[in-house]
C-alpha positions in Angstrom: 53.3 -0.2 -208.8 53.6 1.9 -205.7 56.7 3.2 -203.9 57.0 5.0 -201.0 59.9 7.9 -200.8 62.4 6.5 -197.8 64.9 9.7 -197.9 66.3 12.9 -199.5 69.9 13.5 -200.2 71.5 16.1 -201.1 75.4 16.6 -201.8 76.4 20.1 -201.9 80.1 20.1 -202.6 80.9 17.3 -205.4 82.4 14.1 -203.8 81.9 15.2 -200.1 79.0 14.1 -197.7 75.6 14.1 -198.3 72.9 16.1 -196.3 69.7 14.3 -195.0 66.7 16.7 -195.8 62.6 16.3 -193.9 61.9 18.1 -197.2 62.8 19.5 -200.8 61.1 21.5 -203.4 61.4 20.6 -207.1 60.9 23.4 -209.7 60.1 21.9 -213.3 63.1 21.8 -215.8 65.6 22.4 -212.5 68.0 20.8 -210.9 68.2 19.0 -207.6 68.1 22.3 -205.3 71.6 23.0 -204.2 72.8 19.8 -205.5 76.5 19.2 -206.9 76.6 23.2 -206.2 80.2 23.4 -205.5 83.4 21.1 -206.8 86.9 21.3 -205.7 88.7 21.6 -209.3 91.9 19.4 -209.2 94.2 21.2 -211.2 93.0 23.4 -214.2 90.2 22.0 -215.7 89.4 24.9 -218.2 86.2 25.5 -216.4 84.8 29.0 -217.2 81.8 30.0 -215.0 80.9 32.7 -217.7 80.4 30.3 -220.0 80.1 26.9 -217.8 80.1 23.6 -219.8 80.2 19.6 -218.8 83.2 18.7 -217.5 84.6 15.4 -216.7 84.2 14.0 -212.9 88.0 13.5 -213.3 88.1 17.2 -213.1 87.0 17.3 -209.4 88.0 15.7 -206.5 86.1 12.8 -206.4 85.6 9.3 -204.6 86.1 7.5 -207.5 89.9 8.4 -207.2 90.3 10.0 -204.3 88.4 7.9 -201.5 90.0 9.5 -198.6 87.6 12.3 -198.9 85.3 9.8 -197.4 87.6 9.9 -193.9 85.7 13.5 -194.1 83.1 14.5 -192.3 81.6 17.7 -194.1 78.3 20.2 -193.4 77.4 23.0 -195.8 74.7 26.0 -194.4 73.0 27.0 -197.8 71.7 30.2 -196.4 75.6 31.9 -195.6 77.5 29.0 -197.8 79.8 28.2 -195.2 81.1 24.6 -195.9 82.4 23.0 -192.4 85.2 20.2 -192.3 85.6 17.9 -189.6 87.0 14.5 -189.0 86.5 12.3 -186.0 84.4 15.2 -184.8 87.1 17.5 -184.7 86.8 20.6 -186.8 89.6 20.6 -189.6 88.4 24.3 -191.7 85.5 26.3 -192.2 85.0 28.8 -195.1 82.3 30.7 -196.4 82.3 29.5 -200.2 80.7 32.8 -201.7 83.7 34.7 -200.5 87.7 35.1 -202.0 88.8 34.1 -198.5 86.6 31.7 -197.4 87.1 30.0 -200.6 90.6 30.0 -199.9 90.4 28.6 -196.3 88.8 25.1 -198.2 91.3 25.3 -200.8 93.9 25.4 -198.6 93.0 23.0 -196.1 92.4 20.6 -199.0 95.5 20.7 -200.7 97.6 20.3 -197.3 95.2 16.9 -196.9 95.1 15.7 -200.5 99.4 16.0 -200.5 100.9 14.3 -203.7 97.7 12.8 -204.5 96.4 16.3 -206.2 96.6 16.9 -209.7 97.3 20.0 -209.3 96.3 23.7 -207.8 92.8 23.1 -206.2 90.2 25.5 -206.5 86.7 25.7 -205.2 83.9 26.2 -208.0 80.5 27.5 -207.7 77.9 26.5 -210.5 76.7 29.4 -212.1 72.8 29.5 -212.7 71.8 26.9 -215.0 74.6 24.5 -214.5 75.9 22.3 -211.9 79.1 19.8 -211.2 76.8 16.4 -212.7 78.6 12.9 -213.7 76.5 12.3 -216.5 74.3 14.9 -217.8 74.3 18.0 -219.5 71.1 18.9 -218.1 69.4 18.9 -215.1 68.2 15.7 -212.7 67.4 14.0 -210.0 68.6 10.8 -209.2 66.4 7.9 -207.9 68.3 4.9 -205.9 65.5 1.6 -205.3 66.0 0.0 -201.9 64.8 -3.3 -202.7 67.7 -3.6 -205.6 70.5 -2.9 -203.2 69.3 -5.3 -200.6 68.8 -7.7 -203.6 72.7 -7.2 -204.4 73.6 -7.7 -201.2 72.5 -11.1 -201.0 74.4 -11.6 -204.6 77.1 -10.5 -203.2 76.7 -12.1 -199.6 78.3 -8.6 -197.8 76.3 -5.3 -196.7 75.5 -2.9 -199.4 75.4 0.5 -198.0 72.6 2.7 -200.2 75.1 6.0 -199.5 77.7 4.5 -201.6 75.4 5.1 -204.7 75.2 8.9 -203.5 72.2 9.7 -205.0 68.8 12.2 -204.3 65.6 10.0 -203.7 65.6 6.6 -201.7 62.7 4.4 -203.0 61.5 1.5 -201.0 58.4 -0.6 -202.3 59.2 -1.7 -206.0 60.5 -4.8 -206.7 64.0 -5.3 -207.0 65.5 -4.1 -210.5 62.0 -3.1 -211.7 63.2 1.0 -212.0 65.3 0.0 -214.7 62.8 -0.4 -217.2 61.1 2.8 -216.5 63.0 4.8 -219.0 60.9 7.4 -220.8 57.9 6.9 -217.8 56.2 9.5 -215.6 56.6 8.9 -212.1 54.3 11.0 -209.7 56.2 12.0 -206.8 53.5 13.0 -203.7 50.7 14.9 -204.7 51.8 17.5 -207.3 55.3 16.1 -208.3 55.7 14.8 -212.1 59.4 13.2 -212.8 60.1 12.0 -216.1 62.9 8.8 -216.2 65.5 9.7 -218.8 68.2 7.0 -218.2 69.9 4.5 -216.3 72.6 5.0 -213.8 75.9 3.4 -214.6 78.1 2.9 -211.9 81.5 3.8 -211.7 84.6 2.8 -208.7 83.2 5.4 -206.3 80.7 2.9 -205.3 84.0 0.9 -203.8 84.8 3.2 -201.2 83.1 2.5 -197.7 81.0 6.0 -196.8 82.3 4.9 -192.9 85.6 3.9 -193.1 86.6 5.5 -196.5 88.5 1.9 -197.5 87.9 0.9 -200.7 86.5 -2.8 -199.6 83.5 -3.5 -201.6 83.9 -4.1 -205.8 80.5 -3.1 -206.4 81.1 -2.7 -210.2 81.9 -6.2 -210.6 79.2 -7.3 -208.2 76.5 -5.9 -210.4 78.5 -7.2 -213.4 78.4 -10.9 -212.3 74.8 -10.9 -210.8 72.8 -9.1 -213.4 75.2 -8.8 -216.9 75.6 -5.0 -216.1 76.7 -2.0 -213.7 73.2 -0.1 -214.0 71.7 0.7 -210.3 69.5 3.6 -210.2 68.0 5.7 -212.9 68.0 10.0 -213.6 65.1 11.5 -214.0 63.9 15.5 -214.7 61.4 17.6 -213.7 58.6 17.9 -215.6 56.1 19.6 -212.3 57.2 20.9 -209.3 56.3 21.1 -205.7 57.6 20.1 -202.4 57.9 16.6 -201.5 59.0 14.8 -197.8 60.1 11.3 -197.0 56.7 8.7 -197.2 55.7 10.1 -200.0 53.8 7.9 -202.3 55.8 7.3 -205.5 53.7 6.0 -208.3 53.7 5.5 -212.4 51.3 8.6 -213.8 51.3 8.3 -217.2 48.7 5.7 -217.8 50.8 3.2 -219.9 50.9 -0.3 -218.3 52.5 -1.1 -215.8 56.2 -3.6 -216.7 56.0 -6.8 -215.2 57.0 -7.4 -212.2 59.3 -9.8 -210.9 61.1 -11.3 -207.3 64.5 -10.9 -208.7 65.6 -8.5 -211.4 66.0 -9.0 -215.0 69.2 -10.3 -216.6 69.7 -8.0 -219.3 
């Protein structure tokens, strides 16, 4: 049961766009380098960086509610953590997020284009070490999105199924269709040196909806799942258990010597 990694993502600000990366370096029991680094709180959410815990993603701007941000076209430099905003290729703001003023630039420009669809006062947030702005755990992952399962959807749904609407870390492409699912509590070796453990499927929520392109919410890929396979699972979360640096054609494979599941041409009803 061989995969091959197709891509790296990375989203640096919660609910904006994702960055394609040639590489990325894991470190064992970390999360996702500079992944989910920032949110943009939407009204006070009680967050205290000094003591950080889980918050809701109803906290943050997110696509789930707020699928304009998807009209956005965003860039963040890691080294001086300078987030850019542009739409239509015209620049909107630019603010260096490790900074009172930059920081204020974003929040600014945000709350002008958010209008009476804010919560609240909007505030950027910087994970502190040791946390970051997750969904669904409390601890750290990376999240793994099979190819072959949204191209399998697609054709259940009979409409394109954009893999970026499932915002997630590794693209897979060589497993059947639905077969990641029952990988739960498997080691997946990731290259040469990488070791991932699974630790749970992903359930999908109404961000999945919005179009990454057009930022219309035209696509019910909740329900789609719902009616084709009896749940909204697509993808799976996985940690770290060895590090190292893998690229896009990585060989993705099972390393724990238990047998490989069954295989089949269309996924499991379950």
């Amino acid at each position: 049961m061989t995969a091959e990694l197709a891509a790296i993502h990375r989203y640096p600000v919660k609910g904006l766009s994702h960055e394609a990366l040639d590489s990325i370096e894991l470190v064992a029991g970390a999360y996702f380098p500079g992944d989910r680094l920032h949110a943009i709180e939407n009204g006070p959410s009680g967050f205290d960086p000094a003591a950080p815990e889980y918050k809701p993603k109803t906290a943050f701007l997110v696509l789930m509610r707020d699928e304009t941000l998807a009209a956005l076209q965003t860039s963040y430099d890691q080294p001086t953590s300078t987030l850019t905003v542009a739409r239509d290729g015209k620049l909107l703001a630019e603010g260096d997020l490790s900074t009172a003023e930059g920081r204020a630039t974003i929040e600014a420009f945000f709350t002008d284009y958010m209008g009476a669809d804010a919560q609240g006062a909007l505030r950027v947030l910087t994970a502190p070490d040791g946390h970051r702005f997750t969904d669904s755990l409390k601890a750290g992952f990376v999240s793994l999105l099979n190819l072959a399962s949204v191209r399998d959807l697609e054709i259940r749904m009979g409409a394109p199924v954009d893999p970026r609407r499932f915002r997630m870390n590794l693209l897979l492409d060589g497993w059947a269709a639905g077969s990641e699912l029952d990988l739960v509590g498997r080691v997946l070796a990731v290259g040469d040196q990488v070791r991932l453990q699974v630790l749970k499927r992903t359930v999908r929520c109404a961000a999945t909806s919005v179009n990454p392109d057009t930022a219309a919410r035209d696509l019910n890929v909740v329900k789609g799942l719902a009616r084709a396979y009896g749940h909204a699972d697509c993808g799976v979360y996985a940690k770290v258990l060895a590090g190292g640096t893998i690229r896009p054609g990585d060989a993705i494979r099972l390393a724990d010597g238990a047998p490989a599941p069954k295989l089949a041409t269309q996924p499991r009803l379950l």
